[in-house]
N, C-alpha and C positions, 0 to 999 in steps of 0.2 A: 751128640748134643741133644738135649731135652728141649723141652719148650715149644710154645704155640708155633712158632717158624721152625719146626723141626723140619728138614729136608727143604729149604729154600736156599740156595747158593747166590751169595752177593759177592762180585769181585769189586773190590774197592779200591781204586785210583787216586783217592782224596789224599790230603797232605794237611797238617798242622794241629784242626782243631775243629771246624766248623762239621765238614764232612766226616772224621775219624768218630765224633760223638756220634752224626747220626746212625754210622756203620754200628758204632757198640750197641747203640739200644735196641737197632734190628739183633746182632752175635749174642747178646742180654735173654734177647726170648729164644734163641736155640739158632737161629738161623747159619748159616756154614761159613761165615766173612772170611774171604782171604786178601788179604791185604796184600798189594802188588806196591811193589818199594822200586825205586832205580837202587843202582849200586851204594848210593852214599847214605840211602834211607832219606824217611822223613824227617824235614830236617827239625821240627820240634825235639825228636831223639833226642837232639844236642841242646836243651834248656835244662839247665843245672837246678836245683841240686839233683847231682846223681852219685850212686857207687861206682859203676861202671860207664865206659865211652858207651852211649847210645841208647843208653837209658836212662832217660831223665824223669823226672817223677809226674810231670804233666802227660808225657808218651804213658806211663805206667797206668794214668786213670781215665785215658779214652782208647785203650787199646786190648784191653782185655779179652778175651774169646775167642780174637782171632789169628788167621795164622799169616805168619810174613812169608811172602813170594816175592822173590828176588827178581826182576824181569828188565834187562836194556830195554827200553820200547824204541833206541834210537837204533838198536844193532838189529840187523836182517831176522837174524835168528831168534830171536826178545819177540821182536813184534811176530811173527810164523804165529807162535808157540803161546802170544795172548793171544792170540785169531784163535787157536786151538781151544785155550779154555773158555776163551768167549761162548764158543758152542754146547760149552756144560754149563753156561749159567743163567740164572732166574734175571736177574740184576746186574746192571753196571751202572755205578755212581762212580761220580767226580767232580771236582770244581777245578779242576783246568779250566780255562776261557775256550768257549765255545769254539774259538776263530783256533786255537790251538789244536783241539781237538780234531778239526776237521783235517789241519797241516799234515798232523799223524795217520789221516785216513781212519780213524777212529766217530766220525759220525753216525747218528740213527741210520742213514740212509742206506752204509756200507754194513753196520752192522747186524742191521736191523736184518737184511735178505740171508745174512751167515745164520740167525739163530732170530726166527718168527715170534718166539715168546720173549725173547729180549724184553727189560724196560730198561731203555737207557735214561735216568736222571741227573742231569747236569742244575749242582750248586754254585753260582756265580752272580756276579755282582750286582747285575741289573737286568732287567728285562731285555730281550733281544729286537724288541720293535720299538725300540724308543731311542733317542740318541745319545744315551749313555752305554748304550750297549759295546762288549770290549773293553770298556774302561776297566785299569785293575781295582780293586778292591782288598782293605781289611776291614777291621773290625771298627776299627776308629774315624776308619772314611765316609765307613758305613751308618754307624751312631751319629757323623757330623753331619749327613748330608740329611738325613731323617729328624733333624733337629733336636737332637736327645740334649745335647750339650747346651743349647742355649734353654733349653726345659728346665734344667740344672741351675744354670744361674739366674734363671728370675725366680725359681725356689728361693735359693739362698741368698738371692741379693750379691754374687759374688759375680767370678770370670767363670766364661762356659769351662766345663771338663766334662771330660766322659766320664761314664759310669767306671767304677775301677771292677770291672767285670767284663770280659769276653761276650756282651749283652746281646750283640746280633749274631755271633758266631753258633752261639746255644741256641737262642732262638730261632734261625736258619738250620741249625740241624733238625731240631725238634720235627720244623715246618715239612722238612726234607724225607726224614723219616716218615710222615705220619702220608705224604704224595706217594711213597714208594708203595704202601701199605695199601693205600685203595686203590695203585695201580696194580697190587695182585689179584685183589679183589674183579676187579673189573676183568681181568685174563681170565678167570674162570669162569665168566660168562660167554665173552668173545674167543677164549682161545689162542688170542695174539696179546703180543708187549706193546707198547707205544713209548714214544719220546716224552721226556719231562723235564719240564723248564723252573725251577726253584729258585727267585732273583730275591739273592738279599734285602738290597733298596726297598722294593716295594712290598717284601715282607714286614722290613721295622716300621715303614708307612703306615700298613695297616694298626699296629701297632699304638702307634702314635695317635694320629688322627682320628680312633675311635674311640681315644680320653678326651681330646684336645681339637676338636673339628669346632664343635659347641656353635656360636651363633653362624658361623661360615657352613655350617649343614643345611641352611633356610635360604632360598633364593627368590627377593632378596636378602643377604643376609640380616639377620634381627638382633644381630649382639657378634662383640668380639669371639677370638678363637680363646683354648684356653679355658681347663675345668678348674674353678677355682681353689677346688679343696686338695687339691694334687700340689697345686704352686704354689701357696700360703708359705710365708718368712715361717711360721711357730709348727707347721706340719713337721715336726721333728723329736726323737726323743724326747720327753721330759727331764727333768733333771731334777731325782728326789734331793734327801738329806743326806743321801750316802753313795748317793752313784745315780744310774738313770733307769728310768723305766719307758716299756713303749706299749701307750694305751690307745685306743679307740673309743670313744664316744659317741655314738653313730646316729641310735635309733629313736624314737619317742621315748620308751622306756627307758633306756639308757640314758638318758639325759636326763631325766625324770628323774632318776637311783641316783646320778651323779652329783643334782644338786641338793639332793636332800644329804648326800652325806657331808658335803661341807657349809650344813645349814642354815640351805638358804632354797628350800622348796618352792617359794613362791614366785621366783624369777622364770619358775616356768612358766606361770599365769601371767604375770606380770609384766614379763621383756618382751617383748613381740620379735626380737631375733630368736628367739625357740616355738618361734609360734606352727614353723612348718622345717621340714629338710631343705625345703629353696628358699626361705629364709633365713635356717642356720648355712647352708653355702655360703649366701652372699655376705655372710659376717664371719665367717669360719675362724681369718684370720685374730678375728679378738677373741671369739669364742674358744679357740686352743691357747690363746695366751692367757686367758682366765684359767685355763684345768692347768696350765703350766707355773701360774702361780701359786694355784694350791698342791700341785705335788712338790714344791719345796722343805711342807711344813712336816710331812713324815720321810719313814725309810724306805726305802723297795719293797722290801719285805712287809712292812706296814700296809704300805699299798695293795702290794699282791694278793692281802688276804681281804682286807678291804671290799677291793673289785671285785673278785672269785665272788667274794658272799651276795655285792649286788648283780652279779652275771653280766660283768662291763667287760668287755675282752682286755685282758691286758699279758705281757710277756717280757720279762728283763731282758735289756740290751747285752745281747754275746759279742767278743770277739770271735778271732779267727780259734784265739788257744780256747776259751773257755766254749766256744761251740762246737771242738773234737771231742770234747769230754761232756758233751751236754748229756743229763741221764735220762731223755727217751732215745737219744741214741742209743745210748748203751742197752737199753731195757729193750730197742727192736734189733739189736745187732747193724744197726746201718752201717758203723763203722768198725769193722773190725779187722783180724789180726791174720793174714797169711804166710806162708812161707814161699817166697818166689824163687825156682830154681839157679837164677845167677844173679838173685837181687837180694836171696835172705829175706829177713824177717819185713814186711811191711803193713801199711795201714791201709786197709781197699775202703772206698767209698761201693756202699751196697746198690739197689735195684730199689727203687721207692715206690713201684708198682706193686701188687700182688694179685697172681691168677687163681683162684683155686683148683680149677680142672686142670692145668697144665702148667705145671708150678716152675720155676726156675730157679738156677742159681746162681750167684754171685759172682762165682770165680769156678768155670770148670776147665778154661783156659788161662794161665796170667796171662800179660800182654808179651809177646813174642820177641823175642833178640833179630838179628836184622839176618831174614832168610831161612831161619829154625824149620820152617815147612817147604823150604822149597823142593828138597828130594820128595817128598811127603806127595805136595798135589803135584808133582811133575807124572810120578807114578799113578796115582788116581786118574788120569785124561789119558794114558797109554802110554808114556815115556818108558822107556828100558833104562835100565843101569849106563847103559853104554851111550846112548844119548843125550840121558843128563850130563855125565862125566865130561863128554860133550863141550853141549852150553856151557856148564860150569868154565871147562878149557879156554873159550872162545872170550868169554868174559859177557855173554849174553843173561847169566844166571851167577849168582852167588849160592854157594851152599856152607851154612853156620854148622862151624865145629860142634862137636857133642862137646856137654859140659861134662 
């Protein structure tokens, strides 16, 4: 593997979504992921659509680069034999619950003395000094408790919902990933690993509260919570003559160019809601349902060329179909066409970073069938043939047929 994590080994414990992203975008930059499965796999594997049992198309685009290790950790010989690879790696991540973790004898404390440069980081729900700690957690428990959902309906005026997005799960890996990275950082100073605690809750908190704190930041406080141009009923698509478009209006300038194109320049001297940004805030709500009236009167297309010429930012509303096919995708390859050995033909979502000294690529693993590496790193830690054959025997290890 290439890339700035070339020769860093993360064994990965994670399961679903949260953790498995943060593993790719470490295996993304070269890093060595080997993903440790129980016998029935991750059970994401099993969310359809898929060609084959066990891989499903969300497994396919946070699993890329690395390899499946098939591991009992409940059977005698499973757990030996992670204690074994524990000692060749950089990393152990998971979102097992802490309390879980220790049951297994899998803590910093035990691991930590097997293998000094260890960094063990545990993805899980909540901080562990507070009294939500052990509570289980998704993604939706997550979003609800952090208040995203009722953020949502006083947008819209409507019943809270989540974001229809996996929003803490990505976010939580992002966070996750980016702790791992400065706990290497930090190992080539000191030499040693350390424990790492990445609690969802108080990740999307931060989140949250640093659009949304507003007058509760000042004590005492000097104004409600709640940034007003986030929440606004008209903060939403436009809706041209032909379909929708999605503008911004933001700056002096921009508002300046905005009203002289539907001529009426002098409302900038004139209305004293455009007299400052904290006075266009506290009006927002009319001031977008003014631009929302006048994007009735043309086309998207109209518009688009419109704003481009006064430098107003603006961008037509995609779906899900016309955003695969959108042409700076195409024009940067983000989305493109691979051949997966037991999946055929598929569409891979790209790498949206770019290094120049230490360049990566997309796809130099696909995402792995369930166990495809396990003879692979059994032999890299010093297994023989005869000891895998072994495990495999015992039912400690699964080894995936050749395709």
């Amino acid at each position: 593997m290439s890339g700035p994590l070339e020769g860093v080994r993360v064994i990965d414990l994670t399961t679903v979504l949260m953790g498995p992203y943060a593993t790719q975008i470490m295996a993304d930059m070269g890093a060595d992921v080997i993903k440790v499965e129980p016998p029935a796999g991750d059970t994401v594997r099993g969310i359809g659509p898929m060609r084959n049992p066990g891989m499903g198309h969300i497994f396919l685009h946070v699993n890329r680069n690395k390899r499946s290790l098939v591991l009992d950790l409940k059977h005698a010989d499973g757990m030996r034999t992670f204690l074994d690879l524990i000692a060749t790696a950089d990393v152990l991540i998971y979102n097992i619950r802490p309390q879980a973790m220790a049951r297994l004898g899998l803590d910093y404390e035990r691991l930590g003395k097997i293998n000094p440069r260890l960094i063990h980081a545990g993805l899980h729900g909540y901080g562990e000094t507070g009294p939500y700690a052990g509570k289980p957690a998704y993604d939706d428990l997550i979003q609800g408790v952090a208040a995203v959902p009722s953020l949502m309906a006083k947008a819209s005026g409507g019943e809270p919902r989540y974001v229809p997005l996996t929003l803490a799960d990505r976010t939580v890996g992002l966070a996750g990933a980016n702790a791992i990275l400065a706990a290497i950082i930090a190992r080539t100073r000191t030499g040693f690993g350390q424990s790492l605690e990445i609690p969802m809750f108080e990740t999307m908190v931060q989140f949250v509260l640093s659009d949304h704190m507003a007058g509760e930041t000042f004590i005492p406080p000097i104004g409600p919570t709640g940034y007003p141009r986030l929440l606004v009923q008209e903060r939403r698509p436009y809706r041209t003559s032909d379909g929708y478009l999605c503008a911004l209006v933001y700056s002096d300038k921009q508002w300046q160019r905005f009203l002289a194109l539907i001529g009426q320049p002098e409302l900038y001297l004139d209305d004293p809601r455009f007299g400052s940004i904290g006075k266009r805030t506290e009006h927002i709500n009319d001031l977008y349902a003014m631009v929302g009236a006048e994007m009735g009167s043309r086309s998207t297309a109209e518009w688009m060329v419109l704003l481009e010429q006064a430098d107003i930012p603006a961008m037509p509303l995609h779906d899900i179909d016309t955003l695969i096919a959108d042409p700076h995708l195409a024009a940067t390859g983000f989305v493109s066409e691979i051949d997966h050995p037991s999946e055929g033909r598929l569409r891979q979502i790209g790498i949206p970073v770019r290094l120049s000294g230490t360049p990566v690529a997309s796809t130099q693993r696909p995402a792995p069938r369930l166990g495809e590496h396990s003879a692979e790193v059994l032999a890299e830690i010093g297994y023989s043939s005869e000891q895998i054959a072994r495990l495999a025997a015992a039912g400690a290890t699964l080894l995936a047929a050749a395709i």
